[in-house]
N, C-alpha and C positions, 0 to 999 in steps of 0.2 A: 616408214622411210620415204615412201610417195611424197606426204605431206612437210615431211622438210623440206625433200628438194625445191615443193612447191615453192613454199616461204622464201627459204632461199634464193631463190629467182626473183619471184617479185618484191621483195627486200633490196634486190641489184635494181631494179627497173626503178622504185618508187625510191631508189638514191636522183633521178634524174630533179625531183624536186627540190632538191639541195646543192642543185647546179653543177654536177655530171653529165658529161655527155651520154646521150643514150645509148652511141654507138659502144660497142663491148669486141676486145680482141680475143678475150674467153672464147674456146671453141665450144668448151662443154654446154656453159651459158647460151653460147647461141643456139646451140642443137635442142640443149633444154625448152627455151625461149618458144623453136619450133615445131615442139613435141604434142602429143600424145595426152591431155589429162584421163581420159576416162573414154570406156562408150556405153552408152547405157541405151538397150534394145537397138541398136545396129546404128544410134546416132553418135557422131565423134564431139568431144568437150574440149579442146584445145587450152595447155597452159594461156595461152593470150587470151584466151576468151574470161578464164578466171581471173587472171591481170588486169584486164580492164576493167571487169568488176567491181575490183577491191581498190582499184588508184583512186575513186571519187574519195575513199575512205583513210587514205594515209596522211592526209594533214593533222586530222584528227587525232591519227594513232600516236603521229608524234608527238604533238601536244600533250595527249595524256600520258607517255610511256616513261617510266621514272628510272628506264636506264636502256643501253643497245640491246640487254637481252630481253627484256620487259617488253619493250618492242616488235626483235623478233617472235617472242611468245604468241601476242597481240593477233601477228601476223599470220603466226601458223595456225591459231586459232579462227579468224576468221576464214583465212581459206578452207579452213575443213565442212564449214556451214556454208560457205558461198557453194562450195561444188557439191555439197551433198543437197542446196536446193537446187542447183541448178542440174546435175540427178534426178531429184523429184518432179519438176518441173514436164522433162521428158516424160516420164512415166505414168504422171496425170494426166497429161494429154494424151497419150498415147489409147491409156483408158476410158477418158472419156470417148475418144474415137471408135474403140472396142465397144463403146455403148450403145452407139449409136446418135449421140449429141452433135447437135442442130444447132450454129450458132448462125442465126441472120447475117448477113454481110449490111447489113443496113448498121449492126453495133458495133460491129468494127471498126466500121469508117467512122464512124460517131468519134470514139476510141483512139481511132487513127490520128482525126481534125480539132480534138480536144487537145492534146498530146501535141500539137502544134502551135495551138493555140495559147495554150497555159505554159509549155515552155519555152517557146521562140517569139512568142508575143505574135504568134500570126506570120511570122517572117520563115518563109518556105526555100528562101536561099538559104538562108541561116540553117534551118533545119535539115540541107541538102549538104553541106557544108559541116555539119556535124556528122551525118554519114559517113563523109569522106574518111572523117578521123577517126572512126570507128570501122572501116572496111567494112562496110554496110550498106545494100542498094534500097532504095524505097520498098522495093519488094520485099525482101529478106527483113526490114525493121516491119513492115505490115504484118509478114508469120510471125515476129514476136509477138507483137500487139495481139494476136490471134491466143497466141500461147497462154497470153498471162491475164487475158479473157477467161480462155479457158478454166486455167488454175485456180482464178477467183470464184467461179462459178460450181464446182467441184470440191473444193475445201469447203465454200458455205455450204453445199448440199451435205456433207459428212461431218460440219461443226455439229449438226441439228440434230437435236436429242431429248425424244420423247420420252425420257427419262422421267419417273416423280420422284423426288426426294421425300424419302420417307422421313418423319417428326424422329426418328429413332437417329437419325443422322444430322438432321439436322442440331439434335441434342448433345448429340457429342463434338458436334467442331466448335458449339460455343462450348462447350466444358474444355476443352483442349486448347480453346484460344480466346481466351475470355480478354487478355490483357489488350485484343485489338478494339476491346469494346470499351475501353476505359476511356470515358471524357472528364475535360479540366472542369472546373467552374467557371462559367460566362452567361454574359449577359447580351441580348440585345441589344442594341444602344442605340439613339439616337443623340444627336447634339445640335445647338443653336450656337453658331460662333462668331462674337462679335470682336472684330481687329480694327485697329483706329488706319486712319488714309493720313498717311503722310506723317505731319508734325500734329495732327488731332491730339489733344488732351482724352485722359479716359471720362471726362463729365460726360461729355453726352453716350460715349458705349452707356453709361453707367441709366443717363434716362430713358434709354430705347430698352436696356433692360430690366427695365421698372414696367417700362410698356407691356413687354412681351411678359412679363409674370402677372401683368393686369388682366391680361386675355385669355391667360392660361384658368388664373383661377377663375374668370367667365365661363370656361368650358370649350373655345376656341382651340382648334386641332392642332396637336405639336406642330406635327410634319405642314402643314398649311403655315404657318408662321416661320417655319424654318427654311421654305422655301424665299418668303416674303425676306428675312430680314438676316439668314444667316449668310457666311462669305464660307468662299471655298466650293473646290466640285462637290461635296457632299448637297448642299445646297439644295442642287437641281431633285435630289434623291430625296428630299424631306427630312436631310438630317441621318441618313439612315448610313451608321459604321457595319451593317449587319452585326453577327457573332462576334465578339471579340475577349479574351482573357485576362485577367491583370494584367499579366505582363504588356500587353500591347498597348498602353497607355501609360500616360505620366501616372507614376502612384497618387498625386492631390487629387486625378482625377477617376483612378480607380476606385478609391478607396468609398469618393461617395458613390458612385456610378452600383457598384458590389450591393453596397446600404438599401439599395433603392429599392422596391418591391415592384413588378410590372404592373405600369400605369402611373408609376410616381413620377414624379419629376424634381429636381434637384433648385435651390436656391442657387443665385448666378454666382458662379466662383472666377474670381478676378486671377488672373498666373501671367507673370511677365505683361504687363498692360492690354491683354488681352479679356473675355470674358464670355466664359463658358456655361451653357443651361444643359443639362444633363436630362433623357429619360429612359427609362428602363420599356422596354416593349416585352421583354420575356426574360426568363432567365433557366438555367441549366445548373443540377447540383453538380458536384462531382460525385462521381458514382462508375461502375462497370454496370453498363445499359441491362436492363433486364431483355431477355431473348424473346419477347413480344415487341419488343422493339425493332430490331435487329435479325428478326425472321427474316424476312425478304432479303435483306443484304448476305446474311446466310445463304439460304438459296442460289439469289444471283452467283454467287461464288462457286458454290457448288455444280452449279449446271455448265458453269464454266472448266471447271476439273473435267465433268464425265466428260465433254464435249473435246477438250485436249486430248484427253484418254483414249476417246471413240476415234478421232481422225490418227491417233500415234499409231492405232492399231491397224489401223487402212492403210496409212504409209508404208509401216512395216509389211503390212501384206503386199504390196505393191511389189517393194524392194525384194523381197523373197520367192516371190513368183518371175523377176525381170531376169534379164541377162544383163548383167555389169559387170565391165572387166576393166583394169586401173593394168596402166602400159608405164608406168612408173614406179 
C-alpha cells in the first residue's frame, strides 16, 4: 500500500512536466507530499527525497510507457528500488562506520571538485544554484558525496570473491547454455575501395587496380596498399571491416569474400561503377564453440553470479539485523 501511495504522488508531481502547475489544492497530496517515506536506523527518508530521485527519470518513463497504466506501473516500480537503495545506502554506511572505516578527506574533496568539475563545468555558482533546487547546503551535498564514497568502497570490498569455480561447474553452464555459444560464419575482412571523383570514368579505378593486384602478387602488404590507395575511413585501418557475417555486406560481395581461404585475396569486382579488392585475414566456421574456448568467458560469468550472490547475502543481512520502519 506504502508503494502506491508512493507512485501516486510522484505520478502528481512528475504531471508538472506536462505543464501542470505544481502547486496542488489536494490536502491529502500535500500532506503526502510532506510525509514520512521510511527510517532506516534512526535516519528519516522523506517522500520528496524519493521524488527527486526518480523526476531526472520520468521523461524517459513516458517515452517508453505504452499506456497511463504502464506508466504508473513503471512508476511504482522504480520507486520501490529507489527507496530500497536509498535504504541501503544508509545501512552501508552506517556499517562501514560500525567497522571502523577511514575515508581520507583528501578523496572526498577530490569527489567533491570532480562532481563539480565534470558536471557544472567548473561553475561553482551553477553548482550552488543547483543546491538551491534541491534544498541542499554545500555541507549536506559533501555528506552525500561521503555516502556514496562510502557505498562504493563497501559493495567492491563484498563484490570480491575468492571463490574457485570448480571444472564440474563450469561444465555444466556450458551444457545448459550452449546456445550462447553459437557463432555465425565470418570472415575477417579486409577491403581496398576504389570510387571515381566526381564525373571520373571507371578506366583509370580499372588501371590503379591492375596496379594494386601487380603489387599484391609481388608480395606487397594488403593493409600497406589499402592504406595508400583505398578511399573511405576504413582506409586509415588498412582496409580492415574486422568480423563481419554475410549478412552485413552486399551478397556480390559476400559471396566472394566467404570463397576466400585466409590470406587470399579476391580479383577486383566492379558493383555500381565502384571497384572492390576483397581479403580474407581469418575466418570463423559456424559451429557451438567448443568449451576450451569459452572457459574463461564461462568463469568470468560465473564469478560474477557468486559475487551477486555474496553481496545479496550481505544486504540481506544488513536489512535484518537494521531497524526499518515504513510511516506509510
Amino acid at each position: 500500500m506504502f508503494y502506491k501511495k508512493v507512485s501516486l504522488l510522484i505520478f502528481a508531481l512528475s504531471c508538472l512536466g506536462q505543464g501542470l502547475n505544481a502547486q496542488t489544492n489536494d490536502p491529502a497530496l500535500a500532506q503526502l507530499g510532506n510525509g514520512i517515506a521510511a527510517i532506516a536506523e534512526g535516519e528519516i527518508i522523506t517522500i520528496e527525497q524519493v521524488r527527486r530521485r526518480i523526476a531526472p527519470m520520468v521523461p524517459s518513463i513516458q517515452v517508453n510507457a505504452t499506456s497511463a497504466q504502464d506508466f504508473s506501473k513503471k512508476i511504482e516500480d522504480i520507486s520501490k528500488d529507489i527507496l530500497q537503495d536509498m535504504i541501503d545506502q544508509i545501512l552501508i554506511v552506517r556499517a562501514a562506520e560500525d567497522e571502523g572505516m577511514l575515508i581520507p578527506q583528501s578523496y572526498i574533496d577530490q569527489e567533491y571538485d570532480e562532481i563539480i568539475s565534470r558536471d557544472f563545468r567548473g561553475d561553482r555558482a551553477r553548482f550552488l544554484e543547483f543546491l538551491k533546487t534541491q534544498n541542499q547546503t554545500p555541507r549536506e551535498f559533501r555528506r552525500e558525496v561521503y555516502k556514496r564514497f562510502v557505498v562504493r568502497v563497501m559493495r567492491q570490498q563484498n563484490r570480491k570473491s575468492q571463490s574457485e569455480i570448480s571444472p564440474e561447474r563450469i561444465e555444466d553452464f556450458y551444457v545448459n547454455n550452449k546456445i550462447r555459444f553459437y557463432q555465425n560464419e565470418s570472415v575477417r575482412l579486409r577491403q581496398i575501395i576504389l570510387t571515381p571523383i566526381a564525373d571520373e570514368s571507371i578506366t583509370p579505378l580499372r588501371q590503379t587496380a591492375k596496379k594494386i593486384m601487380t603489387d599484391l602478387d609481388s608480395g606487397l602488404n594488403f593493409s600497406d596498399l589499402a592504406r595508400q590507395y583505398s578511399q573511405g575511413e576504413m582506409s586509415r585501418r588498412g582496409g580492415d571491416w574486422g568480423w563481419i557475417e554475410r549478412q552485413d555486406i552486399r551478397s556480390e560481395l559476400s559471396q566472394v569474400a566467404f570463397d576466400l581461404e585466409p590470406g587470399e585475396y579476391s580479383d577486383p569486382i566492379e558493383l555500381s561503377g565502384t571497384i572492390f579488392i576483397l581479403y580474407s585475414e581469418d575466418k570463423r566456421q559456424e559451429m557451438i564453440q567448443p568449451i576450451t574456448q569459452v572457459r574463461e568467458v564461462i568463469e568470468e560469468v560465473l564469478i560474477g553470479e557468486i559475487a551477486r550472490e555474496t553481496q545479496e547475502r550481505w544486504l540481506q543481512q544488513l536489512r535484518d539485523n537494521a531497524y526499518i520502519r515504513y510511516f506509510i
